[in-house]
C-alpha positions as CSV (number, residue, x, y, z in Angstrom):
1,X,-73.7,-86.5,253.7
2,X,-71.2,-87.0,255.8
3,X,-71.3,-88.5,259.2
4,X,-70.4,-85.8,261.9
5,X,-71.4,-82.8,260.1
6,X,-73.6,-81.1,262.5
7,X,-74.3,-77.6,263.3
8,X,-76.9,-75.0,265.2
9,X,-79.6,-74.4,262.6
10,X,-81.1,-70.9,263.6
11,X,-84.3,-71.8,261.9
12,X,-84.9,-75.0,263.7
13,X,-83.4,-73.7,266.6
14,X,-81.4,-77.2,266.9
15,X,-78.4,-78.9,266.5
16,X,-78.8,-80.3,263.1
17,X,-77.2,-82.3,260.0
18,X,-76.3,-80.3,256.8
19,X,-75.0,-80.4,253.1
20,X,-72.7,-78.3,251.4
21,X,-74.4,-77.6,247.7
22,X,-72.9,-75.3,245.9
23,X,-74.5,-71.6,245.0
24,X,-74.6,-68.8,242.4
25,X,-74.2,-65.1,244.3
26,X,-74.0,-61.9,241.7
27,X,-71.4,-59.1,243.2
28,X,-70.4,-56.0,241.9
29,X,-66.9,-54.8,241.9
30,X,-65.4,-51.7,240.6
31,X,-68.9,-51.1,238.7
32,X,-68.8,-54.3,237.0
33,X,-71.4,-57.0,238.0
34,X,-69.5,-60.9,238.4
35,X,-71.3,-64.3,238.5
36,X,-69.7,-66.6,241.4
37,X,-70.1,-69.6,242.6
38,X,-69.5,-70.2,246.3
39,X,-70.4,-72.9,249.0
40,X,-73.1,-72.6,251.4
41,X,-74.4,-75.1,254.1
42,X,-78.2,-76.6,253.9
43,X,-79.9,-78.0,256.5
44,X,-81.1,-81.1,256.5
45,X,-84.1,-80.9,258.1
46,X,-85.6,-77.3,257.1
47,X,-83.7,-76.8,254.0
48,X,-82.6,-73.1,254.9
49,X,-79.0,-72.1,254.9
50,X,-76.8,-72.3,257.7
51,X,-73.9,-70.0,259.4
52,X,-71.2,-72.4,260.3
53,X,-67.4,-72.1,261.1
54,X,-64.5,-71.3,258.2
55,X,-67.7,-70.8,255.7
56,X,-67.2,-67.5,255.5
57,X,-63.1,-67.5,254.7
58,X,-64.0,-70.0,252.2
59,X,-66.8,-67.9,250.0
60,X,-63.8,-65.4,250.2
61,X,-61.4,-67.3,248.6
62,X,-63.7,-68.9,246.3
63,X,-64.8,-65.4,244.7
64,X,-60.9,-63.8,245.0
65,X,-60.4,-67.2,242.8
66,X,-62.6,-66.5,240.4
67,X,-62.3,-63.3,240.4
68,X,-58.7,-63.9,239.5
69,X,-59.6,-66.2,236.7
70,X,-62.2,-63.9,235.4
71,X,-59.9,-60.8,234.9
72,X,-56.7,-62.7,233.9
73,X,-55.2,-62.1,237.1
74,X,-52.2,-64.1,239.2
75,X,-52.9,-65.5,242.4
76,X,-50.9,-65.7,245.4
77,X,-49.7,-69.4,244.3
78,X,-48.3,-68.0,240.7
79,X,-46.1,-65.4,242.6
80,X,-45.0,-68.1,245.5
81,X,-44.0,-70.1,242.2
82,X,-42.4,-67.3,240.8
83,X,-40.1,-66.7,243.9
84,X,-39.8,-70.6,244.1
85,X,-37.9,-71.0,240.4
86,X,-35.9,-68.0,240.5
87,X,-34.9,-68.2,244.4
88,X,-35.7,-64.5,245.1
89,X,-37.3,-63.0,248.6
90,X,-40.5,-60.6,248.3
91,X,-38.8,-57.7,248.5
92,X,-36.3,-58.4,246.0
93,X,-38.7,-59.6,243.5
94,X,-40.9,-56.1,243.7
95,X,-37.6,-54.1,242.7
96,X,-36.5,-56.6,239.9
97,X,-40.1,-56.3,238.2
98,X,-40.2,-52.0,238.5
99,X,-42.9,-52.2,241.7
100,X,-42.3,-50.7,245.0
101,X,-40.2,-52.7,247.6
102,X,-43.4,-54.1,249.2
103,X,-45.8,-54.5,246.2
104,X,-45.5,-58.2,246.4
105,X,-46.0,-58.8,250.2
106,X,-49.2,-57.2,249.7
107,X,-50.3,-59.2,247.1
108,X,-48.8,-62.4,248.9
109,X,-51.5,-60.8,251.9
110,X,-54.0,-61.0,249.1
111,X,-54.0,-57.8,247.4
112,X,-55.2,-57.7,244.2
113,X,-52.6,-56.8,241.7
114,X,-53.8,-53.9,239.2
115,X,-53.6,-56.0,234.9
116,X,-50.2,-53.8,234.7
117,X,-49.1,-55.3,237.1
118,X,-50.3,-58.7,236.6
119,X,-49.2,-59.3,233.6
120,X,-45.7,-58.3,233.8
121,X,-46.0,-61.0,236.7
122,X,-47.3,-63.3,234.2
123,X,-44.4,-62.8,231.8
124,X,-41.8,-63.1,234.4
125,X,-43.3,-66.6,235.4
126,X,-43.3,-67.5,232.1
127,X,-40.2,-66.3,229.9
128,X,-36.7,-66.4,231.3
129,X,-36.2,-64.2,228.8
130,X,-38.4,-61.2,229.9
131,X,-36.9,-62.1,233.2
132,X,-33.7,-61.6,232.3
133,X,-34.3,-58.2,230.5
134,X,-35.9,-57.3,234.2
135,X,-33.7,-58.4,236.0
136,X,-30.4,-55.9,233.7
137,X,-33.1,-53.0,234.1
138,X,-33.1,-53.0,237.7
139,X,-29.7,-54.5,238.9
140,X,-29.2,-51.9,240.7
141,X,-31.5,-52.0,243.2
142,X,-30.7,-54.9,244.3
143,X,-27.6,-56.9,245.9
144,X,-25.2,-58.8,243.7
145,X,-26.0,-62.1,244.8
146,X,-29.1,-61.5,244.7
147,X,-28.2,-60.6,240.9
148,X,-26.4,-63.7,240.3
149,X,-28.9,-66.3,241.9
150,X,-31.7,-64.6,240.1
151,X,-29.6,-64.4,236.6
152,X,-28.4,-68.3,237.2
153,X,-31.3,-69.6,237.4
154,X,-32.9,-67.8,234.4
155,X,-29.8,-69.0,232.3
156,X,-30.6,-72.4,233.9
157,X,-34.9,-72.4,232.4
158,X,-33.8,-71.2,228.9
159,X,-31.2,-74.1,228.8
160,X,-33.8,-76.6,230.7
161,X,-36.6,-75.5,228.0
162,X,-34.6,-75.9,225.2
163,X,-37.3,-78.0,223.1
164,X,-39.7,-76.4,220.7
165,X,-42.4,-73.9,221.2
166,X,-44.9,-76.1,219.7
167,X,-43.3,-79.4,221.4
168,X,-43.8,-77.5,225.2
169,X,-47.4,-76.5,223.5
170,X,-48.0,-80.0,222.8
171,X,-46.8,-81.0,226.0
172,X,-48.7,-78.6,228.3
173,X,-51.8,-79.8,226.3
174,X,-51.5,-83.3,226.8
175,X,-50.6,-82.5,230.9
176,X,-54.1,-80.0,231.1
177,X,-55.7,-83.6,230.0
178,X,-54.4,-85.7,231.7
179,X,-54.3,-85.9,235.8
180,X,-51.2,-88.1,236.0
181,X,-48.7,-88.6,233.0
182,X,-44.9,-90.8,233.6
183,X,-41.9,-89.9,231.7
184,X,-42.6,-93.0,229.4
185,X,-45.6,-92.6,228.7
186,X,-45.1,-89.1,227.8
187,X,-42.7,-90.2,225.5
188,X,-45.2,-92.6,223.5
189,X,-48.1,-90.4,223.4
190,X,-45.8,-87.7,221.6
191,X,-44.7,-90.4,218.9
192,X,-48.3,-91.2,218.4
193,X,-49.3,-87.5,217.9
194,X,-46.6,-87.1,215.2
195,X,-48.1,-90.1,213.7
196,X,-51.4,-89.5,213.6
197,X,-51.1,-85.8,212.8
198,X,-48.7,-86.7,210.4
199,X,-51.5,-89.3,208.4
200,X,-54.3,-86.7,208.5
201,X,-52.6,-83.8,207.9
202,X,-49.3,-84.6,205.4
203,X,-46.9,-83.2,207.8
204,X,-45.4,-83.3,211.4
205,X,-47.1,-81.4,214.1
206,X,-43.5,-81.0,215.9
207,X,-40.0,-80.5,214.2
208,X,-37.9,-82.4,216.7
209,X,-36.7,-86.1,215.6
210,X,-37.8,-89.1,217.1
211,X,-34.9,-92.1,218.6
212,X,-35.4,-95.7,218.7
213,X,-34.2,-96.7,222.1
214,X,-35.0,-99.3,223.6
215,X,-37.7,-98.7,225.3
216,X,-39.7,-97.6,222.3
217,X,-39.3,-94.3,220.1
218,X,-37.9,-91.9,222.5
219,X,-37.1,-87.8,221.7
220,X,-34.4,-87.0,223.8
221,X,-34.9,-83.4,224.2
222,X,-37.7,-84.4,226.2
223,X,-35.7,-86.9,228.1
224,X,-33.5,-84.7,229.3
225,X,-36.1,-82.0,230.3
226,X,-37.9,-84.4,232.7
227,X,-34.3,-86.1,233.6
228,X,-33.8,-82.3,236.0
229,X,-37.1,-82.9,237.9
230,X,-36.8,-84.4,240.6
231,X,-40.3,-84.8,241.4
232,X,-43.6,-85.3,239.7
233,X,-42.4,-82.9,236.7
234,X,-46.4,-81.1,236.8
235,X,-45.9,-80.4,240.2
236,X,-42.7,-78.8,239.6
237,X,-42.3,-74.8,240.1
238,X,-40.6,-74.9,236.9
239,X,-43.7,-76.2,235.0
240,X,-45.3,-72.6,235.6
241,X,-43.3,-71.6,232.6
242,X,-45.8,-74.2,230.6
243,X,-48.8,-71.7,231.8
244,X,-50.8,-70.4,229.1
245,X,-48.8,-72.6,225.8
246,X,-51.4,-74.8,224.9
247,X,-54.0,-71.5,223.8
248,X,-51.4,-71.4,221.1
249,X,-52.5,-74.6,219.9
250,X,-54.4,-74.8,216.8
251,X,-57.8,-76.3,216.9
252,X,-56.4,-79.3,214.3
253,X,-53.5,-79.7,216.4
254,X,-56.2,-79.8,219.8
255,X,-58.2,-82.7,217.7
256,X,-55.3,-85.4,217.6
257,X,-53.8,-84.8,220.9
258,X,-57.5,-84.9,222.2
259,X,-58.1,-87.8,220.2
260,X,-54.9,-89.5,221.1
261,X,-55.0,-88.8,224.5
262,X,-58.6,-90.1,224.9
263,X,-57.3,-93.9,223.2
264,X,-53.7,-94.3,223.8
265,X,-53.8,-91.9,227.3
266,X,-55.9,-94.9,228.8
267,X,-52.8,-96.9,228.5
268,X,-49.9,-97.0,230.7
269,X,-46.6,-96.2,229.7
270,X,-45.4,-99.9,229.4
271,X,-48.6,-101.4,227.7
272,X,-47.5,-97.9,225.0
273,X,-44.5,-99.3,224.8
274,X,-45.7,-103.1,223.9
275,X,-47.6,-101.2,220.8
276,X,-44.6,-99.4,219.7
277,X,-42.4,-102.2,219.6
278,X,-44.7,-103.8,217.1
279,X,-44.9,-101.1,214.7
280,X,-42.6,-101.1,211.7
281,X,-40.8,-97.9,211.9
282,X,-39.4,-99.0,215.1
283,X,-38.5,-102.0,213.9
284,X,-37.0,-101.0,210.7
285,X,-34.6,-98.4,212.9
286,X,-33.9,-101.2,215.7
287,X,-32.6,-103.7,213.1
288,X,-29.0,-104.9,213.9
289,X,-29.3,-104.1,217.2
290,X,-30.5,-106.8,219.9
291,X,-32.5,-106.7,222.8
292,X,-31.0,-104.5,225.6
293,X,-28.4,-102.6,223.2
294,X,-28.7,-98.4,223.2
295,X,-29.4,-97.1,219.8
296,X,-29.6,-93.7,218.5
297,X,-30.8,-94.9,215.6
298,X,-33.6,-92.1,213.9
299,X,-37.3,-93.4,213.6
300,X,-37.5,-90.7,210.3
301,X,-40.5,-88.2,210.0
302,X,-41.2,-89.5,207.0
303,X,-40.9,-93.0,207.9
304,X,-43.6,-92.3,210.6
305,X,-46.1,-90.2,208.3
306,X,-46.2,-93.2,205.8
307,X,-46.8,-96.1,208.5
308,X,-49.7,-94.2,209.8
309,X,-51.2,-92.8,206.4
310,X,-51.0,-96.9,205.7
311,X,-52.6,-97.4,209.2
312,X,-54.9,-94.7,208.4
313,X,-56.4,-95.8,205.4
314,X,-56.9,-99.7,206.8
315,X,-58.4,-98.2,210.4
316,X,-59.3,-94.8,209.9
317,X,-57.4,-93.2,212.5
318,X,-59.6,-89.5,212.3
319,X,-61.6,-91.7,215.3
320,X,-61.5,-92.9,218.6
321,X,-63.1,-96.4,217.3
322,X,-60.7,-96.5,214.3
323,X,-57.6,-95.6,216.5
324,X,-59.2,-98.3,219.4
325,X,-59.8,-100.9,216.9
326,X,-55.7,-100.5,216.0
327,X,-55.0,-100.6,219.6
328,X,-56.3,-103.8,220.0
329,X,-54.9,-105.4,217.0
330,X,-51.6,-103.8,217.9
331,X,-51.6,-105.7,221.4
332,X,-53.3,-108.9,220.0
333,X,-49.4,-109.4,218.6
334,X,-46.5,-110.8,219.8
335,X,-42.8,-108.4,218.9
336,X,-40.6,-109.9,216.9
């Protein structure tokens, strides 16, 4: 409980002290009966609910949430994002994607957007592509800049998201796990996801090939995706387009990223880096080059796939003790 919460309890008929517990409520809509869960205040003292300020506005956009979510619906923050990466006002945006001129400030008001509707939002937000193809269909509806800001920046996502399908799959995965993920740590936990799917599997979970910078193996497609954000790349606009990837995800392919992610993801992106620099395909592709030098030297598929079959067989990496147990050895040494 915290201190201060106080309110005019009708049963008590008194000024008293309440909790906010969440609550189940069943509500029909269009016919159909939904299951939501919304936030009431309990007194303290007598136990029965209580009527206090801004409770009401919240139970609304709790159930318009879930509602959302339950239908496969956007919200009003997928459509802000939408006009955020393209640069495109309200009314604009309606005539690019076929609506009516004001379709979209209603549904900014909170209007709920018909499926049709929806989910031609929902492909707009995430393909350039089907953007694009929008964007020719109704060009002339709207003003040539308009046209060319809208068309830039499309051309500008299909060039930014220039990586695999399964790498941004992998990538939007690994980001739904984790609450907070840097650049280089990034980097590492995609090497050791190729490994380890690699050794359990016989074959690479991702086509792109791995470098042996410096800092550790490095894949520079993904370098230079997160080099354009400016800020905390899953709190980017842009990142909308990663919405809805990771289903595509196989459930072997959800097992090693969950499994690395639960071991190596408790690491930071340096102490990653410590483990990767005593590993021998790293070393092996570093060789003749000192400390500090750049190298685009390839750490090889294959050259992963058998270091961690070897690994695999003296740990058993297909757990979190076996993969912990190589963690710990792995930091126990000094690189060469």
């Amino acid at each position: 409980m915290m201190e201060g919460r106080k309110d005019f309890c009708i049963e008590c008929r008194k000024e008293t002290e309440y909790l906010l517990r969440k609550k189940e409520m069943v509500k029909t809509i269009r016919d159909k009966k939904y299951v939501f869960e919304i936030t009431v205040a309990v007194c303290t003292e007598c136990g029965e609910e209580m009527s206090i300020p801004g409770l009401i506005d919240k139970n609304v956009q709790e159930i318009d949430k879930q509602y959302r979510t339950a239908e496969g619906l956007v919200t009003v923050e997928d459509i802000e994002k939408l006009m955020k990466i393209y640069k495109i006002g309200k009314a604009p945006l309606s005539l690019v994607l076929g609506f009516g001129e004001v379709t979209v400030t209603r549904y900014l008001e909170g209007q709920v957007p018909s499926k049709e509707y929806s989910d031609t939002i929902k492909s707009a937000l995430t393909s350039p592509a089907f953007m694009k193809d929008k964007l020719e269909k109704n060009r002339e509806k709207i003003t040539d800049a308009a046209y060319k800001k809208v068309m830039a920046a499309a051309v500008s996502l299909e060039s930014l998201f220039s990586v695999s399908d399964k790498m941004l799959r992998v990538i939007a995965y690994v980001f739904e796990r984790l609450e907070e993920v840097t650049p280089l740590m990034l980097q590492k936990l995609l090497y050791f996801i190729q490994g380890i799917y690699s050794a359990l599997h016989g074959k690479p979970i991702f086509t792109e090939d791995c470098r042996a910078w410096v800092h550790g193996p490095v894949y520079p497609e993904v370098y230079d995706l997160f080099r354009d954000f400016k800020y905390n790349p899953i709190e980017d606009a842009r990142f909308a387009l990663l919405d809805g990837t990771a289903d595509a995800l196989t459930e072997e392919e959800r097992q090693v990223i969950n499994l690395v992610v639960n071991t190596f993801g408790m690491y930071s992106g340096k102490v990653l880096e410590k483990i990767t620099h005593n590993e021998v395909p790293w070393k092996i592709a570093r060789k003749g080059y000192g400390d500090g030098i750049p190298s685009n030297a390839i750490l090889t598929k294959e050259s992963i796939r058998k270091y961690y079959e070897a690994m695999n067989v003296k740990y058993g990496l297909d757990s979190e003790e076996g993969v912990g147990a190589y963690i710990r050895d792995m930091l126990r040494e000094e690189p060469e």
